[in-house]
TORMAR-902549 format. One record per residue: residue number from 1; residue in one letter; z, x, y of N, C-alpha, C in turn. Coordinates in steps of 0.1 Angstrom, whole numbers, padded with zeros to 4 digits. Layout:
N
<NUM; "A"; <Z; X; Y>; <Z; X; Y>; <Z; X; Y>>
...
//
This chain:
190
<1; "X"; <-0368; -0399; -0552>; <-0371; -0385; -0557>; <-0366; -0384; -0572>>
<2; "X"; <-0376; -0379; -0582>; <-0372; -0375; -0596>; <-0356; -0367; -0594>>
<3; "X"; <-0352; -0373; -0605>; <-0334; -0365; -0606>; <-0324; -0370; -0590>>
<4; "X"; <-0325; -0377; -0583>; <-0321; -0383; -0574>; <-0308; -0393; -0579>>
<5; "X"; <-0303; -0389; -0577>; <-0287; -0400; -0581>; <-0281; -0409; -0574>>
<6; "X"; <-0282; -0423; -0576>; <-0277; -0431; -0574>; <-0268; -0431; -0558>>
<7; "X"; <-0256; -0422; -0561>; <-0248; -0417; -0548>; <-0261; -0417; -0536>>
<8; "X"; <-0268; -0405; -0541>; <-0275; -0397; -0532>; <-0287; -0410; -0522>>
<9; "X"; <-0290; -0416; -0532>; <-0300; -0428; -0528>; <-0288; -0435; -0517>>
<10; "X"; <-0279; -0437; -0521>; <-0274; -0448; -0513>; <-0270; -0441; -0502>>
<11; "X"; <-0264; -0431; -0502>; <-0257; -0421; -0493>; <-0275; -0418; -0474>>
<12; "X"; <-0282; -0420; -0482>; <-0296; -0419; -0475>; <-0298; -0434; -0468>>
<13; "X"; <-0300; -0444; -0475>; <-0300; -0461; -0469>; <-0287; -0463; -0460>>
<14; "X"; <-0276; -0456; -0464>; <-0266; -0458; -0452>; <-0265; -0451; -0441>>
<15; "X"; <-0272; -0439; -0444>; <-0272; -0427; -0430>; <-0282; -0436; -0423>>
<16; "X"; <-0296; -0438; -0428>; <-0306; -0443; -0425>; <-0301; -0459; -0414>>
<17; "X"; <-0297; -0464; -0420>; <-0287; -0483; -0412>; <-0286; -0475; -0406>>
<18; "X"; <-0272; -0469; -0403>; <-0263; -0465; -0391>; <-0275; -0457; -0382>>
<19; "X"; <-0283; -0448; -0384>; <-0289; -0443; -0375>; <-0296; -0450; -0366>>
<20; "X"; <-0304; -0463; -0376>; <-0312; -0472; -0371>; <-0301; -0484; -0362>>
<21; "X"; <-0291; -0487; -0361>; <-0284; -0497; -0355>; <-0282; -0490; -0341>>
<22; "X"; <-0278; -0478; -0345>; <-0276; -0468; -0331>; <-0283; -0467; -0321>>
<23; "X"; <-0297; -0463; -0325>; <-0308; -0461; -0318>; <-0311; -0479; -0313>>
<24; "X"; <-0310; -0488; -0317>; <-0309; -0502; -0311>; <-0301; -0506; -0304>>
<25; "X"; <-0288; -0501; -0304>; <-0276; -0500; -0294>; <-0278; -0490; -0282>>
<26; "X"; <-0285; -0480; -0284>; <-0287; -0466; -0272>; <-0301; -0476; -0262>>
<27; "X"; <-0312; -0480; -0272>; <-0319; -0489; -0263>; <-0314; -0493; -0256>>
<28; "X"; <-0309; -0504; -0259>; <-0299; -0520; -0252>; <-0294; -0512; -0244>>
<29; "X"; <-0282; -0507; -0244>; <-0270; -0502; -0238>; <-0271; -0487; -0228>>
<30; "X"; <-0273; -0481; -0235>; <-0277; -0465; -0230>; <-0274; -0458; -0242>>
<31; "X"; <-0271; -0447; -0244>; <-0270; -0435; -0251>; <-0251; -0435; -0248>>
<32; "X"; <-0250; -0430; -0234>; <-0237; -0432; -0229>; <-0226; -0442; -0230>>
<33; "X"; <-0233; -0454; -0226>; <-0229; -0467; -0228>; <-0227; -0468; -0244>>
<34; "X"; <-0227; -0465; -0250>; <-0223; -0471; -0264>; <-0214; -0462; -0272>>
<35; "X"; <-0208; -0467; -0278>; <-0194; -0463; -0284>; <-0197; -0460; -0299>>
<36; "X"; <-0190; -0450; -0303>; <-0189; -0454; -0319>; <-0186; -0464; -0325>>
<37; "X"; <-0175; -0470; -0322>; <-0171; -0484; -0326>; <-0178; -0496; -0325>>
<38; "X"; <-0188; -0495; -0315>; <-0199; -0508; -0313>; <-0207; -0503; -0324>>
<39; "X"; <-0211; -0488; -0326>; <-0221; -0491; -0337>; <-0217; -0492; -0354>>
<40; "X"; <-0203; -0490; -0356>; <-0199; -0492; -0366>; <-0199; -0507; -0366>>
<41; "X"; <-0193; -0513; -0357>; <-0197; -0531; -0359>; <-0207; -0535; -0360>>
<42; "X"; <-0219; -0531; -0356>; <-0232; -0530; -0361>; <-0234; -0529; -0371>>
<43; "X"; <-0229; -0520; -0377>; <-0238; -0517; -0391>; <-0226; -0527; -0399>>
<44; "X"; <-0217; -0531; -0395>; <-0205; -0538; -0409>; <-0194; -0526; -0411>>
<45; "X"; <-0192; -0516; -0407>; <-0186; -0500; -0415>; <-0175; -0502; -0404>>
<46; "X"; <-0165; -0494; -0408>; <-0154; -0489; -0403>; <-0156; -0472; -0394>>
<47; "X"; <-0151; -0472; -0379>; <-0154; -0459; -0374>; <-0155; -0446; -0377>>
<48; "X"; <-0148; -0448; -0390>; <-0141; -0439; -0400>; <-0155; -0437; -0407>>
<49; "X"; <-0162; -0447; -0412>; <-0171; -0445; -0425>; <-0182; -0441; -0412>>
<50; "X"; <-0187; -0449; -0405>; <-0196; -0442; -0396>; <-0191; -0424; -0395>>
<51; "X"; <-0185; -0419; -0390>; <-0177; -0400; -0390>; <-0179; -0394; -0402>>
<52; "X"; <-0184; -0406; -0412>; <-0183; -0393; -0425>; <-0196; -0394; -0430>>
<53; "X"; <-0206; -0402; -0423>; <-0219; -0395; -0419>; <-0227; -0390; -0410>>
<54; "X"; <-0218; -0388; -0398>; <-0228; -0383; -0386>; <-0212; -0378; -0380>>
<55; "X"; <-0213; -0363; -0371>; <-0204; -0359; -0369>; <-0202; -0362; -0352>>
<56; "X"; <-0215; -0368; -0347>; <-0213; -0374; -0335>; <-0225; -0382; -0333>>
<57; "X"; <-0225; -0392; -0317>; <-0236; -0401; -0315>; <-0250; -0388; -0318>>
<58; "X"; <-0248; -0376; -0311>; <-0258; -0370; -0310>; <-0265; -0367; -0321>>
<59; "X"; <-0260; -0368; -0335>; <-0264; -0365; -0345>; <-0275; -0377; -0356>>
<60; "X"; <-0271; -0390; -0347>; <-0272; -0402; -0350>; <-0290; -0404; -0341>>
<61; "X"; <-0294; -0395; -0332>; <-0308; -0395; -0327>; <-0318; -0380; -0330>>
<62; "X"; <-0310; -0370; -0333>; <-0312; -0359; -0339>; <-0309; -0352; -0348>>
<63; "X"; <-0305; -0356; -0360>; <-0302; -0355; -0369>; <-0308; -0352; -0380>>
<64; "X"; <-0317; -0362; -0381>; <-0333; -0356; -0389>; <-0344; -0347; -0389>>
<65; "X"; <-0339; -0340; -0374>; <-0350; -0334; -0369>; <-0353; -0321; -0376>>
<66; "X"; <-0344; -0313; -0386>; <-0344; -0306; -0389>; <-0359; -0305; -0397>>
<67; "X"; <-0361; -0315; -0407>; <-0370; -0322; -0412>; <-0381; -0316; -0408>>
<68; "X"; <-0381; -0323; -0397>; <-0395; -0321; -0385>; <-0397; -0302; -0388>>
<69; "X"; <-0387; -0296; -0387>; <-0388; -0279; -0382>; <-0399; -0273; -0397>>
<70; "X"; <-0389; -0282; -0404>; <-0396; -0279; -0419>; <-0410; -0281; -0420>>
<71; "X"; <-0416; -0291; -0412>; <-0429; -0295; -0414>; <-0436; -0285; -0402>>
<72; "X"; <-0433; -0284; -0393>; <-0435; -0275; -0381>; <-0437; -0260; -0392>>
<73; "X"; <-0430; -0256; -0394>; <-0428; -0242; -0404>; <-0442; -0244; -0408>>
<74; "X"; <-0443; -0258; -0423>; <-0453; -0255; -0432>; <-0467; -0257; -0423>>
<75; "X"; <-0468; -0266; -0412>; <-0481; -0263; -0407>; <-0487; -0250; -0402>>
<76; "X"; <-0474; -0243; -0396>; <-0481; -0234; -0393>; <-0482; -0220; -0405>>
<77; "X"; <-0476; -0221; -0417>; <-0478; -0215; -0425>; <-0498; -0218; -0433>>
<78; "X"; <-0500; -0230; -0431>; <-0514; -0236; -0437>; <-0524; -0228; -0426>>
<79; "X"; <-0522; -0228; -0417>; <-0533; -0224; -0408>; <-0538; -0207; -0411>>
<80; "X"; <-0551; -0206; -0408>; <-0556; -0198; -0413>; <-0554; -0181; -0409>>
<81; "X"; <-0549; -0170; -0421>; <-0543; -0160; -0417>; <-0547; -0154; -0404>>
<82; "X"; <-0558; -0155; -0401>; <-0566; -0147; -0395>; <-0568; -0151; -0373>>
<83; "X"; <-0560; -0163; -0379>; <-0560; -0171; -0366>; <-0549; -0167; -0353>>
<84; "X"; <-0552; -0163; -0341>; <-0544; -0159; -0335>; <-0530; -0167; -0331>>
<85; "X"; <-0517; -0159; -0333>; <-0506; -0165; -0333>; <-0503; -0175; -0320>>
<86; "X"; <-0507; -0176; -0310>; <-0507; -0189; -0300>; <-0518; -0199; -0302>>
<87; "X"; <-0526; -0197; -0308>; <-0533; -0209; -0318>; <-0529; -0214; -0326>>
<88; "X"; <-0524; -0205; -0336>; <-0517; -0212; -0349>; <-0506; -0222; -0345>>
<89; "X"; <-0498; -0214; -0333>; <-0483; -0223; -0333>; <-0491; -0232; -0326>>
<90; "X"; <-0500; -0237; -0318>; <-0501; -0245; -0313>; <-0510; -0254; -0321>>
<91; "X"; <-0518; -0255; -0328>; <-0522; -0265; -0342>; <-0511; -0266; -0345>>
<92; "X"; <-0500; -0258; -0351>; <-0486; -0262; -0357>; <-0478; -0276; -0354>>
<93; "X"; <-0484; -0270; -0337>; <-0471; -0284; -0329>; <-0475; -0295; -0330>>
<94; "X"; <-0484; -0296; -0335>; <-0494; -0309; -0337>; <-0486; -0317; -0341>>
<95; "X"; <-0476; -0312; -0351>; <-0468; -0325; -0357>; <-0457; -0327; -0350>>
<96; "X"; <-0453; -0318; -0343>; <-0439; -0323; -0330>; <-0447; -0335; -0317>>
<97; "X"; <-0458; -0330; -0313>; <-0464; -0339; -0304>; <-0466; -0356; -0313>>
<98; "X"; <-0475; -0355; -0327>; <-0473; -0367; -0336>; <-0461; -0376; -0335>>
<99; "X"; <-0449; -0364; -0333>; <-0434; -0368; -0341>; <-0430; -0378; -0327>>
<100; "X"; <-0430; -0370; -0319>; <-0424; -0375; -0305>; <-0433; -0388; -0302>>
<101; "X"; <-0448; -0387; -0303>; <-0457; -0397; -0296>; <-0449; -0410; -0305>>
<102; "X"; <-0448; -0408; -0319>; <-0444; -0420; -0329>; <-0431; -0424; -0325>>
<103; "X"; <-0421; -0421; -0317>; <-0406; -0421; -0318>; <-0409; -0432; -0300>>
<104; "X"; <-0418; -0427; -0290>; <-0416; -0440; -0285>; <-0412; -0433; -0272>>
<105; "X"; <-0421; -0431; -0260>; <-0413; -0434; -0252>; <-0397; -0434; -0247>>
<106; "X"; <-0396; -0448; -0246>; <-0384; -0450; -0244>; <-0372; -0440; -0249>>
<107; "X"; <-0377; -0434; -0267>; <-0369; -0428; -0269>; <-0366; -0413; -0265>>
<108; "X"; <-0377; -0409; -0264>; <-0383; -0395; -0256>; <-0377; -0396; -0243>>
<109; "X"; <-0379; -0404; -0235>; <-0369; -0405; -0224>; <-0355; -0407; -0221>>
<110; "X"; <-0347; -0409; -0235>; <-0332; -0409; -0236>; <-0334; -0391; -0240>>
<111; "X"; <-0342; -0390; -0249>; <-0337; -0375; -0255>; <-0335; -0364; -0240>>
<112; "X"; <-0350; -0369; -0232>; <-0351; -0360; -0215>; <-0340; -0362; -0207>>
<113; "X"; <-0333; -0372; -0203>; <-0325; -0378; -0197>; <-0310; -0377; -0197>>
<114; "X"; <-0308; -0376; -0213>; <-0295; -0372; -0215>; <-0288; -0360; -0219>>
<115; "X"; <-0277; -0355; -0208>; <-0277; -0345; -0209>; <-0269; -0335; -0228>>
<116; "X"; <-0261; -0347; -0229>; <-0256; -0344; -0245>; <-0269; -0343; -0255>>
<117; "X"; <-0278; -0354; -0255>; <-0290; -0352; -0262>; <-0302; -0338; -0260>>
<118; "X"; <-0302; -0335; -0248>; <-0312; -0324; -0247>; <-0298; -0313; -0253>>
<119; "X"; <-0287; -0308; -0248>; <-0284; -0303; -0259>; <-0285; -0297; -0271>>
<120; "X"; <-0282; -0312; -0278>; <-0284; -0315; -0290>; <-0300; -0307; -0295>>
<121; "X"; <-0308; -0311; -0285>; <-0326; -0311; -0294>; <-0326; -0296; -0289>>
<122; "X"; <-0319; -0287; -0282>; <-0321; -0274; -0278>; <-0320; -0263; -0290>>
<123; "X"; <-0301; -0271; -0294>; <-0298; -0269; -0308>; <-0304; -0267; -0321>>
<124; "X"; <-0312; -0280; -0323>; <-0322; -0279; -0333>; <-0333; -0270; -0332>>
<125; "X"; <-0337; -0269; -0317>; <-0348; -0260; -0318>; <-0346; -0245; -0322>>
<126; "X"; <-0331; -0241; -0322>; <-0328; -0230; -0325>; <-0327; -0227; -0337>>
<127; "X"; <-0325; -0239; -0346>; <-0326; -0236; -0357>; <-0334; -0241; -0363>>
<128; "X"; <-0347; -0246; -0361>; <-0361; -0244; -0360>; <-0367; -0227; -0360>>
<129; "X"; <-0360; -0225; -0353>; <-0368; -0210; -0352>; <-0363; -0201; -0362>>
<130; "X"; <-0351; -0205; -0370>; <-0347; -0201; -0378>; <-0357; -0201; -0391>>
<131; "X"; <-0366; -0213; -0395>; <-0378; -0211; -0403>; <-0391; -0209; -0399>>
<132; "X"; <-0393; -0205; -0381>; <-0407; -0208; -0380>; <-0404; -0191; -0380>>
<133; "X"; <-0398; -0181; -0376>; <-0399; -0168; -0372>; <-0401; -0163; -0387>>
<134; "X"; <-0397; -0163; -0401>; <-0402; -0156; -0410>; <-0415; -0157; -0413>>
<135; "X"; <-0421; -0171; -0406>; <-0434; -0175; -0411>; <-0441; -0166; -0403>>
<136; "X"; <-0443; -0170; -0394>; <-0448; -0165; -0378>; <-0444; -0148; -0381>>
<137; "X"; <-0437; -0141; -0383>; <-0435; -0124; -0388>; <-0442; -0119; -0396>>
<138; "X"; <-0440; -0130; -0409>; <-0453; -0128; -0418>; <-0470; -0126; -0410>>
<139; "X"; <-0472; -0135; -0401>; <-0486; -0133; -0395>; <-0491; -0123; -0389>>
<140; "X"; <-0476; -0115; -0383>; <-0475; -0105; -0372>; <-0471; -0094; -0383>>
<141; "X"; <-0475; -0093; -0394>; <-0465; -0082; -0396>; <-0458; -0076; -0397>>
<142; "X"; <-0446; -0086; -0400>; <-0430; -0085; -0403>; <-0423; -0082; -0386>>
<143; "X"; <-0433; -0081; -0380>; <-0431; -0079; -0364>; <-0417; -0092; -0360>>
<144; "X"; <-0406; -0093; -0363>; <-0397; -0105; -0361>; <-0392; -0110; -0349>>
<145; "X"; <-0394; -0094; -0342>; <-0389; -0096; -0322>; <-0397; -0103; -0316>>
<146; "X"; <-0415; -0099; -0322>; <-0425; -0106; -0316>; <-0425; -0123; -0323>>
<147; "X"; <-0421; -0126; -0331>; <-0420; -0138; -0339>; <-0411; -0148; -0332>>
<148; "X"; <-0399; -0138; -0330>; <-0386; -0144; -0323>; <-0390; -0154; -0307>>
<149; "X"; <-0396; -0142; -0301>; <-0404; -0145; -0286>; <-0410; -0153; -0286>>
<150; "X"; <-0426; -0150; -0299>; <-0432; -0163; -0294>; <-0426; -0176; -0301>>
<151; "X"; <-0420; -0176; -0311>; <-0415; -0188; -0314>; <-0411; -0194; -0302>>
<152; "X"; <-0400; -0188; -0297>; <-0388; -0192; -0285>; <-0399; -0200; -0278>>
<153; "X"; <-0403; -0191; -0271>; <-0414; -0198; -0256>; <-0423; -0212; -0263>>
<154; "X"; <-0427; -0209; -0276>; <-0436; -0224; -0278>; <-0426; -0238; -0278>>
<155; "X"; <-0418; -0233; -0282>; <-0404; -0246; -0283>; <-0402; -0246; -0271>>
<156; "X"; <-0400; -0235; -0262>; <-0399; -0241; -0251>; <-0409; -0244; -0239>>
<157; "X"; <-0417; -0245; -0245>; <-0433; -0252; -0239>; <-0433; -0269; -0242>>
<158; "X"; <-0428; -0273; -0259>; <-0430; -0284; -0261>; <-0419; -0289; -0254>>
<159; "X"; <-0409; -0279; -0250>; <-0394; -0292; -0244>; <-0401; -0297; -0231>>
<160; "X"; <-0407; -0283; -0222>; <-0413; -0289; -0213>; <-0426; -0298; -0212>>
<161; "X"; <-0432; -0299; -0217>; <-0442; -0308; -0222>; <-0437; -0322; -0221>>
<162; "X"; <-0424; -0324; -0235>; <-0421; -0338; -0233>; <-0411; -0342; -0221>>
<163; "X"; <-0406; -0334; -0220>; <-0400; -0338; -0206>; <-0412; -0344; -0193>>
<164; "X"; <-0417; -0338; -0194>; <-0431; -0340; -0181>; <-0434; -0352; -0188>>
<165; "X"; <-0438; -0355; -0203>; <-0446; -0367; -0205>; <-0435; -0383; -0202>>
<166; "X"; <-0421; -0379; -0208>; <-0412; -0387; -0201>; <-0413; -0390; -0188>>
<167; "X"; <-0416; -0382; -0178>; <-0415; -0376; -0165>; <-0426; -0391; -0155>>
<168; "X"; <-0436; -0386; -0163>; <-0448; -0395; -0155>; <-0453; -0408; -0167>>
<169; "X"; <-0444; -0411; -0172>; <-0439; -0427; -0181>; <-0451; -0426; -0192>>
<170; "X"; <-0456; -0412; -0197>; <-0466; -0411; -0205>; <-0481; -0413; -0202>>
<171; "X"; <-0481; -0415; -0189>; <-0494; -0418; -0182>; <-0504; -0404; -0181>>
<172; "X"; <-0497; -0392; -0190>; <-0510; -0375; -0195>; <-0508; -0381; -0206>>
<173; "X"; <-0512; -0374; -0213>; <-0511; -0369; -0228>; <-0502; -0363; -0232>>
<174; "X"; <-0497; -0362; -0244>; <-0486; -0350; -0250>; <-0488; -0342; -0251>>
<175; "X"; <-0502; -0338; -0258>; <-0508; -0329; -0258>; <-0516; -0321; -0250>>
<176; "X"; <-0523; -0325; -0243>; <-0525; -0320; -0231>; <-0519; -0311; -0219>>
<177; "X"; <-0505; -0318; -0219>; <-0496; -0315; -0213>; <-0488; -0300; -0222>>
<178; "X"; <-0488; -0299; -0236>; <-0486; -0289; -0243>; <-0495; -0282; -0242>>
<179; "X"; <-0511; -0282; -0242>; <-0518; -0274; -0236>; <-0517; -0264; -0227>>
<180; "X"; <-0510; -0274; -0215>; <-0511; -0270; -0200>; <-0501; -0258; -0202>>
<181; "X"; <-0484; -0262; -0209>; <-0478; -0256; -0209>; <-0477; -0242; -0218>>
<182; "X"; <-0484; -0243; -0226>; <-0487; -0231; -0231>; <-0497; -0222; -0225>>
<183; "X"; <-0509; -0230; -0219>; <-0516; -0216; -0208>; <-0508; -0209; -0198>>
<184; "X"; <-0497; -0218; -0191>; <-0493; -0208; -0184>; <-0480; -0199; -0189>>
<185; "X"; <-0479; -0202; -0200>; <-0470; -0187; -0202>; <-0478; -0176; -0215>>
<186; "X"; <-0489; -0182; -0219>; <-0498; -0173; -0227>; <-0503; -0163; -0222>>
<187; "X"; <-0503; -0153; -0219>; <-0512; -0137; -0217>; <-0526; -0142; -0218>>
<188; "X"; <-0533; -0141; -0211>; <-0547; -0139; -0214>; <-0554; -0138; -0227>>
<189; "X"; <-0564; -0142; -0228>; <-0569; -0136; -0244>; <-0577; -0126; -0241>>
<190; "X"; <-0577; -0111; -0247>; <-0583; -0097; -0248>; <-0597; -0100; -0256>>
//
């Protein structure tokens, strides 16, 4: 990135290692099974230097996700004014179903499975909604309670979604399965 400093570049390749050793150790081992200390011997770092970038394992598989919220936000900010708000969020999700399909299985089924990690991704979704409800109010009208709601329920359509697609070893679709889950809590269309 222009104006990016040196610190900051390296401070990113080390968060980046450690996250990536982690998630090779949570494979192998489990999520549970593995220690801070094994993944600091991983990466070469002291348990110490691992803590002063990740405030725990769970942050080490969820951690970037914020990211994701941001791109979630901007898609559904691109889609067209006029388009009804459970359409919009659902073209929106497009990039959480992308996100998840690219992360793998395996990993999607640690995130379903464990109970610190669903947590964790619950957490994020909450502050997810923290950028999708101004967008989403905007559509509605500054309407925020209605923003609030349907945000809520679509996130929690995709938790159910990938949990199901973990569920049956990815043998639906992701999307389809977000489909499913959004008809049955969507109202009819008038």
């Amino acid at each position: 990135m222009v104006g990016e400093g040196l610190r900051e570049v390296t401070r990113r390749a080390v968060t980046a290692e450690i996250a990536a050793k982690a998630m090779d150790l949570f494979t192998e081992q489990g999520f549970e099974g593995t220690t801070v200390d094994q993944i600091a011997a991983a990466v070469g770092v002291s348990t110490r230097t691992v803590f002063r970038y990740f405030a725990g394992k769970e942050d080490m598989v969820v951690g970037n996700l914020m990211e994701l919220g941001h791109e979630l936000a901007a898609a559904l900010e691109a889609r067209p004014a006029d388009e009804a708000p459970w359409a919009a969020l659902r073209a929106a999700l497009q990039v959480c179903v992308e996100s998840l399909e690219a992360v793998g299985l395996p990993r999607a089924t640690m995130l379903a499975e464990t109970p610190a990690l669903r947590t964790a991704l619950l957490r994020k979704h909450l502050q997810w909604q923290e950028v999708l409800v101004p967008v989403l109010a905007k559509r509605l009208g500054g309407d925020e309670f209605t923003a609030h709601a349907l945000s809520s329920a679509a996130l929690s359509c995709l938790d159910v979604a990938g949990y199901e697609w973990t569920r049956v070893a990815g043998k639906k679709p992701l999307g389809d399965l977000l489909d499913a889950a959004i008809a049955a809590v969507r109202p009819p269309a008038r």
